[in-house]
C-alpha angles and dihedrals in degrees: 000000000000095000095028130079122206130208119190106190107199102184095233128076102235126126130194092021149080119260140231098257122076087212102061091047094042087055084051093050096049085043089045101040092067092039100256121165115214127158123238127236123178094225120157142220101272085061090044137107109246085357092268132136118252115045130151139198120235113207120193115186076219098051128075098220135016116269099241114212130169124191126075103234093040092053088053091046094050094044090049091049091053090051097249093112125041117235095260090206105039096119091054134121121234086255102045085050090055098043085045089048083039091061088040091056090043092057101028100035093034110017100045092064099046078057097050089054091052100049096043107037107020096044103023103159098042098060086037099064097040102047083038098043093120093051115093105243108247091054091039083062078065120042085044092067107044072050098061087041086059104043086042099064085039090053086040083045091051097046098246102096092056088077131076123265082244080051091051106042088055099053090049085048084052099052093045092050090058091043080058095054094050090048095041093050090049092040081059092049093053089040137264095251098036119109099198116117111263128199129236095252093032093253120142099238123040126256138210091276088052084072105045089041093052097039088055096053094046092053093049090051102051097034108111085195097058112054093149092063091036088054093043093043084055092051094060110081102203097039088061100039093051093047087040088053096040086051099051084046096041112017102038091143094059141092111258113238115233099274083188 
């Protein structure tokens, strides 16, 4: 990275701390787990590729203008295969690569949409006016709700807003409680007392699905617009104690996010 400069844009203007979104924090820990300096820019989707958060710039002292790239996954993919990143799971087995894309899906394909529920209909105004914070009031009445249209038939399009909110609540309890067993069968295999960082499958080293599980407790933990997966996040003891441990390793420079 001598000769390259990297941009996160996070959508959101904070410094010194972790953002709403999982996806944004998931992009920081693959990018912090090897090691890897970028510099951070608030952006927005208007200004996005593909109109997605997160995006980067990547600046080569060779190269006229910054290579521009949004998704996540994507991102992670394109830095590897310029050899910025490391392949997470490259000492994996087959199986072990299926069961590691199986818990991705599980919190990115599944997940994802119960927390959009939560964030957009059980706690409106609150997203609202956060995702919505530069936009004057009046017109921010507006645009959130053309907003909210727009995120509802997606979420009656995915299969998630055809369920109750009961329905609902109880799947996302479902999906937290395994990410408990895994964490709580690797935290054993680390050991119980010890304070050292463990990883979702007990390995010594993270893999892909390290940064998309941390990324989604952290972002249920900060998230002002979703208290019922902040207060069940806080109730699994593994889960907090994997993502508190990854923080004070990793994310020593931000602010810690309430593990009580």
């Amino acid at each position: 990275m001598s000769t390259s400069t990297l941009v996160v844009y996070r959508g959101f203007p904070e410094r010194g701390a972790y953002v709403w979104s999982p996806f944004v924090t998931k992009l920081e820990a693959r990018l912090r787990f090897a090691r890897v300096s970028y510099q951070i820019e608030t952006g927005s989707p208007r200004q996005a590729p593909r109109g997605k958060i997160p995006y980067i710039s990547l600046s080569h002292a060779d190269a006229a203008e910054p290579v521009m790239l949004a998704d996540s996954q994507l991102i992670s993919d394109t830095l590897t295969d310029e050899g910025i990143l490391p392949r997470l799971n490259e000492a994996l087995s087959p199986v072990e690569r299926a069961l590691d894309a199986s818990v991705r899906a599980l919190i990115e394909d599944k997940l994802a949409f119960l927390n959009t529920h939560e964030r957009w209909n059980e706690n409106y105004y609150t997203m609202r006016d956060k995702i919505l914070a530069a936009i004057p009031y009046p017109a921010r009445m507006v645009v959130g709700m053309i907003v909210w249209r727009k995120i509802n038939a997606s979420l009656y399009g995915q299969g998630t807003g055809r369920f109750s909110p009961e329905e609902i609540r109880a799947s996302r309890e479902k999906v937290w409680h395994h990410i408990e067993d895994l964490l709580a069968d690797a935290r054993c295999k680390a050991g119980v007392s010890s304070d050292r960082v463990f990883w979702i499958f007990g390995g010594s080293e993270p893999t892909d699905a390290d940064t998309a599980v941390f990324g989604f407790i952290i972002g249920g933990l900060v998230c002002g617009a979703a208290p019922e997966s902040g207060k069940l996040i806080r109730s699994l003891p593994s889960v907090i104690a994997y993502a508190r441990r990854i923080h004070d390793e990793y994310f020593p420079d931000y602010t810690s996010p309430e593990w009580e």
